[in-house]
C-alpha positions in Angstrom: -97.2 -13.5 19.9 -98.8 -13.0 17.1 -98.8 -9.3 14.9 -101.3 -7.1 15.1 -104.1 -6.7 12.6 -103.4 -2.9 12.1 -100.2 -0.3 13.0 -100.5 2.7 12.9 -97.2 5.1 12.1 -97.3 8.6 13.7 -94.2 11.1 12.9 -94.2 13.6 16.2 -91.8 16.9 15.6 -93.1 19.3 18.2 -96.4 18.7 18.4 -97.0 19.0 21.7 -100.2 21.1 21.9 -101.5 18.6 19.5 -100.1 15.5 20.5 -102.9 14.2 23.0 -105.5 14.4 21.0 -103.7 12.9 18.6 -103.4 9.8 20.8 -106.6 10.0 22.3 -108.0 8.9 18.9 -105.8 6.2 18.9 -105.9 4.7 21.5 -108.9 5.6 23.5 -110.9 2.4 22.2 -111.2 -1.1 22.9 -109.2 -2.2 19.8 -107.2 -4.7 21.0 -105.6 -5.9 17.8 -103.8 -2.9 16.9 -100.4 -1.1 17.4 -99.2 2.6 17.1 -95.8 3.4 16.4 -94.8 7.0 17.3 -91.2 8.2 16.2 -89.6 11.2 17.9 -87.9 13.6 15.8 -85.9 15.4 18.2 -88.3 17.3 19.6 -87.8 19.8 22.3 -90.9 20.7 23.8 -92.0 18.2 25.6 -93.7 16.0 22.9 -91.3 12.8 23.8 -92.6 13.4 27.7 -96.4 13.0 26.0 -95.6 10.5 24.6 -93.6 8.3 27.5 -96.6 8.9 30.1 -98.9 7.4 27.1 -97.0 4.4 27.0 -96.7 3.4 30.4 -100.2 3.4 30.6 -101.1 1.6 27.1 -98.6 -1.3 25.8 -100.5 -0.8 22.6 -97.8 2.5 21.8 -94.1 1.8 20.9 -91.6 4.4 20.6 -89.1 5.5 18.8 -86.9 7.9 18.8 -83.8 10.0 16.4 -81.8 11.7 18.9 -81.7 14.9 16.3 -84.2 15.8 13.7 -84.4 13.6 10.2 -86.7 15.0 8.5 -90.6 13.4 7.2 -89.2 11.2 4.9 -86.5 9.4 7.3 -89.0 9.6 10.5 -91.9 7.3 8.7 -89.0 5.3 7.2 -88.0 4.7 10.9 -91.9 3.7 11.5 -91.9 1.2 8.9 -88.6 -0.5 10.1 -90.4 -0.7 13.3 -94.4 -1.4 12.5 -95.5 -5.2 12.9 -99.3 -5.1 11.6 -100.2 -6.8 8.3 -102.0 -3.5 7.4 -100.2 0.1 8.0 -101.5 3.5 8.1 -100.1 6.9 8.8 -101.4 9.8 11.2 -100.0 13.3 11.4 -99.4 13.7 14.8 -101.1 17.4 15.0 -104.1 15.7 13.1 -106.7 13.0 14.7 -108.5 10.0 13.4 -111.6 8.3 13.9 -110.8 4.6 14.7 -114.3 3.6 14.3 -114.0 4.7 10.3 -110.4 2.7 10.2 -111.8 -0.3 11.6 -114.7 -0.5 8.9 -112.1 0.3 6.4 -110.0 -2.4 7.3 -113.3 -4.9 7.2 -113.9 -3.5 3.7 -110.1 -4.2 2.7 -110.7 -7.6 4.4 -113.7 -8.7 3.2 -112.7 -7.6 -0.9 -108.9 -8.5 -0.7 -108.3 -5.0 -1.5 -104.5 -4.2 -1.2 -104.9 -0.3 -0.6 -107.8 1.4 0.9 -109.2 4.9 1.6 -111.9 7.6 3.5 -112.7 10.5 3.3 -111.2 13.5 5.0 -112.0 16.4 6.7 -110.1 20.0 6.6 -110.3 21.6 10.3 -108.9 25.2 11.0 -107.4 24.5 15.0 -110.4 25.4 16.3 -111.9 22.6 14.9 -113.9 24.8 12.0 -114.7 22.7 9.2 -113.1 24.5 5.8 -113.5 21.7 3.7 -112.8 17.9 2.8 -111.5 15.3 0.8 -114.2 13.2 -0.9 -113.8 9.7 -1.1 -116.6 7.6 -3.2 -118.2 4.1 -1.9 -116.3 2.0 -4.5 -114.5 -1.0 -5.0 -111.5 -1.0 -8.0 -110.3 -3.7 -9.6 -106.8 -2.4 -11.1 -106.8 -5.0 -14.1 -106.9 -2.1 -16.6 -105.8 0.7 -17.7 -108.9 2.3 -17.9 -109.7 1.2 -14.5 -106.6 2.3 -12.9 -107.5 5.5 -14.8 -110.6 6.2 -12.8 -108.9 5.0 -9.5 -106.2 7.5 -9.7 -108.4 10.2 -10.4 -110.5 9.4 -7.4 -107.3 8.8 -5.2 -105.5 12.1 -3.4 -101.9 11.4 -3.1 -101.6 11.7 0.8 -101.0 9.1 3.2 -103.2 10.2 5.4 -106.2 9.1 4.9 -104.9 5.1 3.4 -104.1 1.8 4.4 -101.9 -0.5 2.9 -101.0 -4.0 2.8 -97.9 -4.7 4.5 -96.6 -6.8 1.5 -97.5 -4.1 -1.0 -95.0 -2.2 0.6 -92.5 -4.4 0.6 -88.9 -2.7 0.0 -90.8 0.5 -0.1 -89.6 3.8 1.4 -90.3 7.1 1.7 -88.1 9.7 -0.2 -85.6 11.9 2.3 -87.4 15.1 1.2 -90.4 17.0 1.7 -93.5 16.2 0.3 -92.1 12.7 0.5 -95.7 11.2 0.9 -96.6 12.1 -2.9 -94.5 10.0 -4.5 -94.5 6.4 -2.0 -98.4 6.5 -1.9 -98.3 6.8 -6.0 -95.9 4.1 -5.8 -97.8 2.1 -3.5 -100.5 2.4 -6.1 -99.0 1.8 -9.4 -98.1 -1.4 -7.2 -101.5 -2.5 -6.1 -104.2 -4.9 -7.7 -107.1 -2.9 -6.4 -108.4 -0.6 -3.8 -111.4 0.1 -1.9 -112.8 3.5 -1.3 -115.4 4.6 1.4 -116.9 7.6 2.2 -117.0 8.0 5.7 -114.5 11.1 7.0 -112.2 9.3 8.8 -109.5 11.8 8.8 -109.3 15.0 10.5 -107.1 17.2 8.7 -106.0 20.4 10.7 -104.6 23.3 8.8 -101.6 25.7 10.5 -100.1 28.2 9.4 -96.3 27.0 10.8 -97.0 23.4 9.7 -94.9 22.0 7.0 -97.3 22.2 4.5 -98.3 25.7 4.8 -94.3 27.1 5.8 -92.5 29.9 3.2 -90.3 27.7 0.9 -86.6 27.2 1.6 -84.0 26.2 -0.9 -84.4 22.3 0.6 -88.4 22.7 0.2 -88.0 24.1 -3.8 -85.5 21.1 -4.6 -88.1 18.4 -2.7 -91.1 20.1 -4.4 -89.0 19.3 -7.7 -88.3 16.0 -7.1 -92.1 14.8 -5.6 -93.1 15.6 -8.8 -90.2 14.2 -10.9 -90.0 11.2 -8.8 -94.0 10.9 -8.7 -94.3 10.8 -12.4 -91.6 8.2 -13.2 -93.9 5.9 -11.0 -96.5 6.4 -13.3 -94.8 6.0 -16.6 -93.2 2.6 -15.1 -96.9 1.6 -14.4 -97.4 3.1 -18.1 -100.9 5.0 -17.5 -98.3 8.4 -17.5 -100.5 9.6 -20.5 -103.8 8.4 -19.1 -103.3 10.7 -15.8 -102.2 13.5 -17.1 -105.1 15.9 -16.1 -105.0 14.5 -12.8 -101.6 14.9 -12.6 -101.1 18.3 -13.5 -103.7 19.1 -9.7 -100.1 17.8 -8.0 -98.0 19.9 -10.0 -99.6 23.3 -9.5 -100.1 22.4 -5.8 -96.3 21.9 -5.9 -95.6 24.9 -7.7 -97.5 26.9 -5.4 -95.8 25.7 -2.8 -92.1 26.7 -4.4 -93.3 29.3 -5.8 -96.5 31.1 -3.9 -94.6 32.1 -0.5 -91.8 33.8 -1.7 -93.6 36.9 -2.3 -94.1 37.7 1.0 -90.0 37.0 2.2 -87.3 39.7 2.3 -85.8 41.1 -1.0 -82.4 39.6 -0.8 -83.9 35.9 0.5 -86.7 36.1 -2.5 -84.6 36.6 -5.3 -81.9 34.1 -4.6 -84.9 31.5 -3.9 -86.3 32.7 -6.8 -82.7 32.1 -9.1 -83.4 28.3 -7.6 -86.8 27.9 -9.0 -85.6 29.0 -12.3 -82.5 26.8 -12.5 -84.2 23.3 -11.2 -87.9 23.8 -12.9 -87.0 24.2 -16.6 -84.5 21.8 -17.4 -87.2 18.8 -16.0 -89.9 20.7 -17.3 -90.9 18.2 -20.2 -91.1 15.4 -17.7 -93.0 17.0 -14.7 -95.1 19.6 -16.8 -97.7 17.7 -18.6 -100.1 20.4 -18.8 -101.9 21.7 -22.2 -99.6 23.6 -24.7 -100.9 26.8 -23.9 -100.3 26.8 -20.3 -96.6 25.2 -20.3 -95.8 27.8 -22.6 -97.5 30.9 -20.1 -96.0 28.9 -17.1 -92.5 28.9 -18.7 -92.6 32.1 -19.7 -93.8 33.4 -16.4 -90.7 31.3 -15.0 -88.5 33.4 -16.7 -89.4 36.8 -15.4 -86.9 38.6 -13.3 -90.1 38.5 -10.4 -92.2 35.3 -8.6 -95.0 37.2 -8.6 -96.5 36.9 -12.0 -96.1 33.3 -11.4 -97.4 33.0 -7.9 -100.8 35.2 -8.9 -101.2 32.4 -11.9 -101.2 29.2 -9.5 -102.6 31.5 -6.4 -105.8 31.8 -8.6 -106.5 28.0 -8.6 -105.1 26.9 -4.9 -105.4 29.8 -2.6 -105.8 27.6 0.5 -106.1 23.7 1.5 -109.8 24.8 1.4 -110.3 26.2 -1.5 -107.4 23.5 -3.2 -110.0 20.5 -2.0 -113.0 21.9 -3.4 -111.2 22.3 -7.2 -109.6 18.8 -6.7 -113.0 17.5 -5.8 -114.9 19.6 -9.0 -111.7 18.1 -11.1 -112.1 15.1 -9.4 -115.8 14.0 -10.0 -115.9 15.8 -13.7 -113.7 13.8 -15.0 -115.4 10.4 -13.9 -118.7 11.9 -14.8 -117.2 12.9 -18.5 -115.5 9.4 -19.0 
């Protein structure tokens, strides 16, 4: 039997309110040629039973499943392992799709030989409110250049989400075991790739929550992963060597990463605050020079504000730029479209 055209990889964690639409925009088409992989992370409420009574209706949906939660990183690691398409993508499992966007997508990739391609996305409160999106142009990009590869990562948003990618461009590949993990594999994946096609259609429905991962209080294993993304993120680029060509685009990432460290730990307990805080301050400064490429006068502010005995100078500095995914899409997209206007 021959593989299919296109997988599909789809992390479920308890997601179960979520879950069937999630599948529904899957699978609920008359693509034939395509498979989704969904990986169980231990859940506990009910998501693996969603996802069983799926699959013994369509063969299309294969399963797998970690006995006890792994974590992001591991779970689309497991995916990988276990996805036969030549062309993967990725779909949060509290998030939808629309196939018929993925499909001209893959045509585009098809028809340019693009190894890497992307839409546009939309941002969705959970009652299905649009807040905002993520703009994708109608463009084709040779990455033969540096300049070119320039303008293509100024365009590109570091999620998986909204991408597909060659199987063999991700090739030994894996996701970090941390949060944020998606950051630094598509970057990876890009400083990889020989070009990649962009389209505008919204393909993606991104839904906001407060309790997602994305918009939890930090922990100590979420301030050490924001750290890392970022560290881990910018070595890709140097090894590519365009580090000094992104660096404006770049430092979008690193506030979003700060805020997420940094933001939420004004609203926790005094005790739980403080010692978060003391972990901030020991694993930010000492990587600063190679995470922090921002203009001298604001690494100086934002080390400065790092040293005070409070998060909250700090937080009100990034809070000002990324309040919400919103308001965070609409200065990536004014950043974003600048930039290629001014070069």
């Amino acid at each position: 039997m021959s593989a299919p055209r296109l997988s599909f990889i789809v992390p479920v964690h308890n997601t179960a309110p979520w879950l069937e639409r999630c599948l529904g925009s899957l699978l609920q088409n008359d693509f034939a040629d395509l498979e989704v992989v969904a990986i169980d992370d231990g859940s506990t409420d009910g998501s693996l039973d969603i996802l069983l009574r799926w699959a013994a209706k369509d063969s299309r949906l294969k399963i797998q499943r970690h006995a006890s939660q792994k974590g992001p990183g591991r779970t689309r690691n497991t995916g990988l392992q276990a996805a036969a398409g030549e062309t993967i993508g990725f779909v949060d499992s509290d998030d939808w799709i629309d196939i018929r966007v993925y499909r001209n997508l893959h045509e585009r990739m098809t028809d340019t030989g693009a190894d890497m391609g992307a839409c546009s996305v939309r941002l969705e409160d959970p009652n299905g409110k649009r807040t905002g999106a993520w703009r994708m142009p109608d463009q084709l990009i040779p990455l033969d250049s540096v300049e070119n590869v320039q303008a293509a990562y100024r365009i590109l948003h570091d999620s998986c989400a909204n991408k597909l990618f060659r199987r063999e461009l991700l090739a030994d590949l894996e996701f970090p075991r941390i949060y944020y993990e998606d950051g630094p594999f598509v970057i990876e994946a890009f400083c990889r790739a020989k070009s990649i096609v962009f389209i505008p259609d919204e393909g993606y429905h991104y839904i906001t929550r407060p309790r997602s991962i994305m918009q939890s209080a930090p922990d100590s294993a979420r301030i050490q992963s924001a750290v890392e993304s970022m560290a881990l993120a910018w070595e890709s680029l140097s090894r590519r060597g365009i580090a000094d060509r992104v660096r404006g685009r770049y430092d979008i990432r690193v506030r979003w990463l700060l805020r997420l460290a940094v933001v939420g730990l004004v609203g926790l307990e005094r005790e739980t605050r403080d010692k978060l805080w003391k972990e901030v301050q020991t694993l930010v400064p000492p990587v600063w020079d190679d995470i922090m490429p921002f203009r001298a006068w604001e690494r100086k502010l934002y080390l400065a504000l790092l040293r005070r005995p409070s998060p909250a100078p700090l937080a009100r500095a990034l809070k000002i730029t990324v309040d919400t995914a919103a308001t965070f899409a609409q200065w990536v997209n004014h950043v974003r479209y600048s930039s290629v206007k001014e070069s």
